[in-house]
N, C-alpha and C positions, 0 to 999 in steps of 0.2 A: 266275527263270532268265534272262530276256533280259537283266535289269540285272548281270549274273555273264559273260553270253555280251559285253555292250559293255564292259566294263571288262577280261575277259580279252583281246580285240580290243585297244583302247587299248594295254596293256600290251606285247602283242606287237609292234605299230607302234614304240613306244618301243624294246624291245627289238632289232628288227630295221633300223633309223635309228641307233641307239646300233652295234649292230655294223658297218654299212656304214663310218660315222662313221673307227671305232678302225682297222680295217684299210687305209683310204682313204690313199695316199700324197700330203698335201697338195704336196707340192714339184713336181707335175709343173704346177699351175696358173701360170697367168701365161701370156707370149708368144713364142716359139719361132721360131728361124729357120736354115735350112740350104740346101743345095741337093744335085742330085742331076742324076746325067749320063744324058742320052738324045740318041737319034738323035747318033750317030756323034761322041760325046765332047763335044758341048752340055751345057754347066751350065742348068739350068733352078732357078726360087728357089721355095723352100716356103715358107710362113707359117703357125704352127700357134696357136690363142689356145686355153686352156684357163680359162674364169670360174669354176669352180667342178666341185665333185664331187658338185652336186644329184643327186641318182636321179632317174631320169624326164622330165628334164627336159633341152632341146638348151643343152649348155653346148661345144659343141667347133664350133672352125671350122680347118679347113685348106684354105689357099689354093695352087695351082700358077700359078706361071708362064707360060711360053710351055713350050713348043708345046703341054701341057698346058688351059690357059688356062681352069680350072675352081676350085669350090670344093665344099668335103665338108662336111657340117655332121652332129650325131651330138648323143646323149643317153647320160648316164652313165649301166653297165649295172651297178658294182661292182666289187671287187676277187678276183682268184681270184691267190694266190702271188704277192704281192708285186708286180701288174702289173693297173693300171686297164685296162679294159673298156669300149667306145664302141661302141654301134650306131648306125649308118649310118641318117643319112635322108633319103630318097628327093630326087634331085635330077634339074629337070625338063630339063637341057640336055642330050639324050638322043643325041646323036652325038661327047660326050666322055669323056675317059677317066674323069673320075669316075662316071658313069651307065652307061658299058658293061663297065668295067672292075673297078669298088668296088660301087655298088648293085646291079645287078643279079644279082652274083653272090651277093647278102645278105653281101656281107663284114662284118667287124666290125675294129675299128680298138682294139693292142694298147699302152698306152704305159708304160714305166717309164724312172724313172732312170737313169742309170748312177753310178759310181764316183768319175766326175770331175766330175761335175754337169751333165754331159748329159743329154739327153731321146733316149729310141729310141722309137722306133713303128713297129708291123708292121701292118699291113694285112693278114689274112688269111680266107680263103676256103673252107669245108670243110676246115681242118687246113693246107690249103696258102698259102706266103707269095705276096702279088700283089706288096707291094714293104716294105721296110725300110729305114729313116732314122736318120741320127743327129743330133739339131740343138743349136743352142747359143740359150742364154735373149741375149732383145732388150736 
């Protein structure tokens, strides 16, 4: 029975790595870059790196610029309709926008392609948007 219960295990890992795999939008990986206006029509620059579509593992870095002057760092959570999945993890600079505004709120960070071969990403919070980007690859 246990040698039936580890090989049924095995099996499912396979299985569930095989689906994450097939549904997984490789084009959003690579390096990303846009920007985005605050305080009173200020361009501020984003930097998005995505290495890979590992599960579990911190493969996403997004950098902000000024006045922001933070970074978000995240582990792939999977794919749900056609749009990668990033949890947020915890960043110890605790008086900026990433830590008061993305982590704390447990946000999760949404990214898919677009049409023309941009990258969107939503940042969102309980169902609600914190912020949405559109960036173009480096």
């Amino acid at each position: 029975m246990t040698r039936f219960i580890k090989n049924f295990t095995g099996v499912l890992c396979l299985l569930m790595s095989f689906s994450v795999s097939v549904l997984a939008d490789n084009k959003v990986i690579g390096k990303w870059q846009g920007n985005i206006i605050v305080n009173k029509d200020k361009p501020m620059f984003v930097f998005l790196n995505i290495d890979s579509l590992s599960p579990a593992k911190k493969v996403l870095t997004l950098k902000y610029g000024q006045p922001y002057n933070c970074v978000i760092e995240a582990k792939y959570g999977g794919s749900v309709n056609k749009t990668q999945v990033f949890y947020i993890i915890e960043n110890y600079k605790y008086r900026t926008f990433c830590y008061k505004d993305v982590y704390k709120k447990k946000a999760e960070l949404r990214v898919t392609t677009t049409k023309t071969g941009k990258l969107s990403y939503d940042i969102t919070s309980k169902g609600t948007s914190i912020q949405s980007v559109i960036l173009t690859r480096q």
